[in-house]
N, C-alpha and C positions, 0 to 999 in steps of 0.2 A: 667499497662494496656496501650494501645497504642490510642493514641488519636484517634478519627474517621476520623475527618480531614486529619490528617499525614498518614492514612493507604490508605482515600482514593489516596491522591496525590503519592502513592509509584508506582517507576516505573517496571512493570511486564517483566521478560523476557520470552523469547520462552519457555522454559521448563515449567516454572509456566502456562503461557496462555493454552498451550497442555495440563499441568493438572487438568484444571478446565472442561475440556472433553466439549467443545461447536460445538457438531457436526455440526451445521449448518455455522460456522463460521471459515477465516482459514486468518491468522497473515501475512502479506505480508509484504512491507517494511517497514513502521514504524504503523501502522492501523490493526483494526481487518475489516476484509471484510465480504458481507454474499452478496445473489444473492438469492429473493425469486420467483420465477416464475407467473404468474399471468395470468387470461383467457381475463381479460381485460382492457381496463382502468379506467373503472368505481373501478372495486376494487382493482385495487393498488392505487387510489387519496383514497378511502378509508383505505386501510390499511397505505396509508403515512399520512394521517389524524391521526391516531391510533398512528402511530410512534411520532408524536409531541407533540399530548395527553400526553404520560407520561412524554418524553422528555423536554419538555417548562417547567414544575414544577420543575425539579431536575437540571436545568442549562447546561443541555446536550449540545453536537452541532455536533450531528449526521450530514453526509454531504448523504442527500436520494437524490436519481435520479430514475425518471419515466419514461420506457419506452414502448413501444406497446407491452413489451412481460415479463419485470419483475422490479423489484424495488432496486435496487442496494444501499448498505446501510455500509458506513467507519465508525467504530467508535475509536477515540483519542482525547487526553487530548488535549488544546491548551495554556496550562502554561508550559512555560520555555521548549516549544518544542515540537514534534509530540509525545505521549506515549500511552501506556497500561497501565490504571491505574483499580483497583478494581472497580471505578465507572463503568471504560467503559465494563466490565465482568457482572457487575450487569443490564447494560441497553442491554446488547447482550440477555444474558437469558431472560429479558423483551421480546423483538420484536421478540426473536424467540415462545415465550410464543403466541403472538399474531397472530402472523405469522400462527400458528396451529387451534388459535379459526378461523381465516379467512378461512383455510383450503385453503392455499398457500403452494406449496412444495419448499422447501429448493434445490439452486444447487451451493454448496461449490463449486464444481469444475469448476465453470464457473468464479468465480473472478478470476481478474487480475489488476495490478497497472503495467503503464509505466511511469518508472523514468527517467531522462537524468542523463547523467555520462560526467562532463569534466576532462579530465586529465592537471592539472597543477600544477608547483613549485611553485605558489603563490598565492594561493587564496585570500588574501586579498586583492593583486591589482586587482585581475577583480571582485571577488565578486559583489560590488556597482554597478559597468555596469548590471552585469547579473540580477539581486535585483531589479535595477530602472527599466527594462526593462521588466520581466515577472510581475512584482507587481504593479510602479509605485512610488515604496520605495527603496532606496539606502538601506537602513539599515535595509531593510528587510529579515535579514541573522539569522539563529540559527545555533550555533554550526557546523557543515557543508557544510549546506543546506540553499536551499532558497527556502522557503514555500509557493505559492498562498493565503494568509486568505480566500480568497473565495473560491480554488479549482477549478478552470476556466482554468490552466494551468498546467502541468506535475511537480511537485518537481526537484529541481535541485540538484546534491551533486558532490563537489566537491573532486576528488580522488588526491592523494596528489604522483606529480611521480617529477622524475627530470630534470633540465633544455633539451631542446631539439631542433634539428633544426627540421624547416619544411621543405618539406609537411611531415607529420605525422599524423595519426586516432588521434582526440586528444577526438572527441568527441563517444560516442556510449549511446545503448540503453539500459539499466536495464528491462527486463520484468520480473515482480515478477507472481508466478504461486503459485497455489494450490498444493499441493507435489505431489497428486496422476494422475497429469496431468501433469507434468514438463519432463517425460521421453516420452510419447506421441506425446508432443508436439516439441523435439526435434529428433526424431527421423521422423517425418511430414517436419523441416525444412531441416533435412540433404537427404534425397528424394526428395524434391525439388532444388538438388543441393547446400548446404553448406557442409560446412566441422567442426569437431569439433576441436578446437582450442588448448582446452584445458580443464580436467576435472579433474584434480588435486583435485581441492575442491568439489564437488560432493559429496551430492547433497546439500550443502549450494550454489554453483552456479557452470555452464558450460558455456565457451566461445565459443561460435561460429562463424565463419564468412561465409558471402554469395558469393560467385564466383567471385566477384573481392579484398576479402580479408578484408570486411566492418566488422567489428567485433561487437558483442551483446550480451550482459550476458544475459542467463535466472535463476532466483533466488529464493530460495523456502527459508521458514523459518527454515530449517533442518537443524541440528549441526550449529548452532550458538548459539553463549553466550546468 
C-alpha cells in the first residue's frame, strides 16, 4: 500500500490532471489555474475568506488574487519545485465545491500565466544575476527556473540554445492559454498584423512574431508529457 504522504508529494502530469475531469480548472505552465467570476467585492473577500478556511488546516498555499470582477486562484506544490501534486487536485475540487455553494461561475477560459523565456548556452552563469534580481536571492533557482516565493513577478526559465553573436531576440514571452482559447487568440494576434512563425508543435505551443519580427510562444498544456 502506498504511503499517504509519498502519493500526496507524487508529481501529476498533463494526462493524469485532464483525468481527474476538473472542469473549472485548466493546467498552464507548471500550476493548476481557475478564474471564478464574482458580482462583487464583498463576495469574493468572502469566498477568498472560504478559500483559506480550508486551505490554512491542510498546509496549502494557494496563491488567490482579488479583483473588481473575479478571484483568480494557482494551485502547486512548493517542495523541490513548482508541481501538481494529489494534494493540489483535492484542494481544486474543494474551492470549486465552494465556488458553487457561493453561486460564483466558473471561467476556465479566462486563465492565463505569463512566463519570460531567455535564450542561453549557460545558464548557470547568468542564473544568480537573474535570481538575485527578480527575488532578491542568488540561489533562488529550481531546476530551470527562477520562481518568485511570493509570485510578485513572472517565472523565469531558462531555454538552453547555442553560443551566439548579438544582436539576437534572446529574450521572448511564454503566454500559457486555456486550450479552447489558444487558437482564438492567435488568430486575434495574426489580424492584428503578426505572422505565425512556426507551428510545428501545435498545439503544445506556436510561435509567433509581431511586424518587426519580436517573437512569442503561446502555450497550452496539450500533448505534452
Amino acid at each position: 500500500m502506498v504511503d499517504a504522504n509519498v502519493r500526496a508529494m507524487e508529481h501529476l502530469g498533463n494526462q493524469q490532471i485532464d483525468h481527474e475531469n476538473l472542469t473549472d480548472w485548466r493546467k498552464l505552465g507548471q500550476a493548476l489555474h481557475a478564474r471564478f467570476g464574482i458580482p462583487d467585492l464583498v463576495a469574493g473577500a468572502g469566498f477568498v475568506a472560504a478559500i483559506a478556511g480550508v486551505a490554512e488546516p491542510g498546509g496549502h498555499r494557494p496563491h488567490v488574487t482579488l479583483t473588481y470582477s473575479g478571484v483568480d486562484v494557482v494551485l502547486a506544490s512548493h517542495v523541490d519545485g513548482r508541481w501538481v501534486t494529489p494534494n493540489e487536485i483535492e484542494l481544486a475540487r474543494t474551492i470549486s465545491h465552494i465556488a458553487a455553494e457561493h453561486r460564483l461561475r466558473p471561467e476556465p477560459g479566462a486563465v492565463a500565466q505569463l512566463e519570460l523565456a531567455l535564450d542561453t548556452a549557460d545558464a548557470d552563469r547568468v542564473a544568480p544575476f537573474w535570481a538575485a534580481l527578480l527575488t532578491g536571492d542568488p540561489d533562488n533557482r529550481i531546476h530551470d527556473s527562477v520562481f518568485d516565493p511570493t509570485d510578485r513577478v513572472p517565472s523565469l526559465w531558462f531555454q538552453d540554445t547555442d553560443e551566439h553573436e548579438t544582436p539576437r531576440q534572446r529574450w521572448h514571452f511564454d503566454l500559457w492559454l486555456a486550450p479552447e482559447i489558444a487558437e482564438e487568440r492567435i488568430a486575434a494576434a495574426v489580424a492584428a498584423g503578426g505572422v505565425i512563425v512556426d507551428e510545428t508543435e501545435a498545439p503544445s505551443f506556436v510561435v509567433l512574431a509581431d511586424p518587426d519580427g519580436n517573437k512569442v510562444c503561446i502555450c497550452t498544456s496539450l500533448d505534452r508529457a
